[in-house]
C-alpha positions in Angstrom: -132.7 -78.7 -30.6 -129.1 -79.9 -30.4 -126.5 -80.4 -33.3 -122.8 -79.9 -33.7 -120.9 -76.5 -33.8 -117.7 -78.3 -34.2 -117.9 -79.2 -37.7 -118.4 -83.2 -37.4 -118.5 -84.5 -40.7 -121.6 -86.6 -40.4 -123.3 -83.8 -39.2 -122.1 -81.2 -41.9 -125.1 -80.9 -43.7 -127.9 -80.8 -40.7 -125.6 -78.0 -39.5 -125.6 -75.8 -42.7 -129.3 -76.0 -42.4 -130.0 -75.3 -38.7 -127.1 -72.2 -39.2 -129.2 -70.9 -41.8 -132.5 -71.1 -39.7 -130.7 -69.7 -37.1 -129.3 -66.9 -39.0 -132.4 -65.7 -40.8 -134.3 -65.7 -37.0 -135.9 -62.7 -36.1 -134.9 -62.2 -32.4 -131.5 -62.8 -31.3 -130.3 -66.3 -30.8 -126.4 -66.9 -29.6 -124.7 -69.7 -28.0 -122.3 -67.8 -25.3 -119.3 -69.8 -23.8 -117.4 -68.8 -20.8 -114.6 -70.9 -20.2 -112.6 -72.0 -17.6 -110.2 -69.1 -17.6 -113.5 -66.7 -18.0 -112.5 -66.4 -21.5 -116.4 -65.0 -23.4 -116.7 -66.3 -27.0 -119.8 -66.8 -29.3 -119.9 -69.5 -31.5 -122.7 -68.5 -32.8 -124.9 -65.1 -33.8 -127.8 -65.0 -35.7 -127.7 -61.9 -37.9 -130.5 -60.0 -35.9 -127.2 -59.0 -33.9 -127.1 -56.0 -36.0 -130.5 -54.7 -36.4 -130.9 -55.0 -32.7 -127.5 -54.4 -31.0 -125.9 -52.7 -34.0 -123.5 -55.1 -33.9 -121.9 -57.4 -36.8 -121.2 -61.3 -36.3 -117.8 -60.3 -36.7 -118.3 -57.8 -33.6 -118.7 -60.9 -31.2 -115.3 -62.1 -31.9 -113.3 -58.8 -31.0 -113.9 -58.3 -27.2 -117.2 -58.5 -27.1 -117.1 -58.0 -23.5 -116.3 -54.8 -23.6 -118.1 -53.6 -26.3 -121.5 -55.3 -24.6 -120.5 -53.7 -21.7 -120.5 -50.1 -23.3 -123.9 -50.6 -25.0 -125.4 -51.2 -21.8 -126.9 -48.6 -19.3 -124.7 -47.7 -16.7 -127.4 -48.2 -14.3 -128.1 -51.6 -15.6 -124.7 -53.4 -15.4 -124.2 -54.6 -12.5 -127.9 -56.1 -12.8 -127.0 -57.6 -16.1 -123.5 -58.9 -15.1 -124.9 -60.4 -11.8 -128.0 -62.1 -13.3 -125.3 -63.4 -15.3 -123.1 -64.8 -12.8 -126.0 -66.5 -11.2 -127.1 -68.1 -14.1 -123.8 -69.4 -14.6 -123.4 -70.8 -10.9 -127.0 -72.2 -10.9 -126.9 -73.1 -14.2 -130.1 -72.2 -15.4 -131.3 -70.4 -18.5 -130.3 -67.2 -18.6 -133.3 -64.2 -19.0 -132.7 -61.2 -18.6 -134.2 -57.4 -19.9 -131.8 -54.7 -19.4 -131.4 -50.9 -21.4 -128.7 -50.3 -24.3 -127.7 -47.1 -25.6 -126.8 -47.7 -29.4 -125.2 -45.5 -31.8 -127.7 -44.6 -34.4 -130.8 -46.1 -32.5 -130.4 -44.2 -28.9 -131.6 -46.1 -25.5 -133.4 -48.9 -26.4 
């Protein structure tokens, strides 16, 4: 499924409604970006962000980086951050299962 993010006007309306499917998902669906400068951004979060990272939509946009980065087991960053990095440089589909340690919910 591919639409447009970037608010093209012909597409305004097909957007609203895949945003709001996407939002009302169960599991958690985000586009991530990594730009040039390896700048991170998420265009987009469904909601499930919260129930399972205890994280808001409007958590993504204040460096996320570091506050994924906290969430996840010491012993499982630098597996998470290479599989990353591979991903990226192979550019594949990124799947990954790592541990998080979240506020009110403990290691999950």
């Amino acid at each position: 499924m591919v639409f447009d993010l970037y608010g093209n006007e012909d597409c305004l309306e097909v957007n609203n409604f895949y945003k709001k499917l996407l939002a009302e998902m169960p599991d958690l669906l985000f586009q991530f970006v990594i730009d040039a400068d390896n700048n991170y951004t998420f265009p987009l979060v469904s909601k499930s962000a919260d129930e399972i990272f205890e994280l808001s939509a409007a958590d993504f946009n204040n460096d996320i980086k570091f506050i994924v980065y906290d969430r996840i087991l010491p012993q499982d960053r630098e597996f998470f951050f290479q599989s990353l990095v591979n991903a990226r440089k192979e550019i594949k589909p990124w799947e990954i299962e790592f541990r998080a340690a979240l506020p009110k919910k403990g290691i999950r």
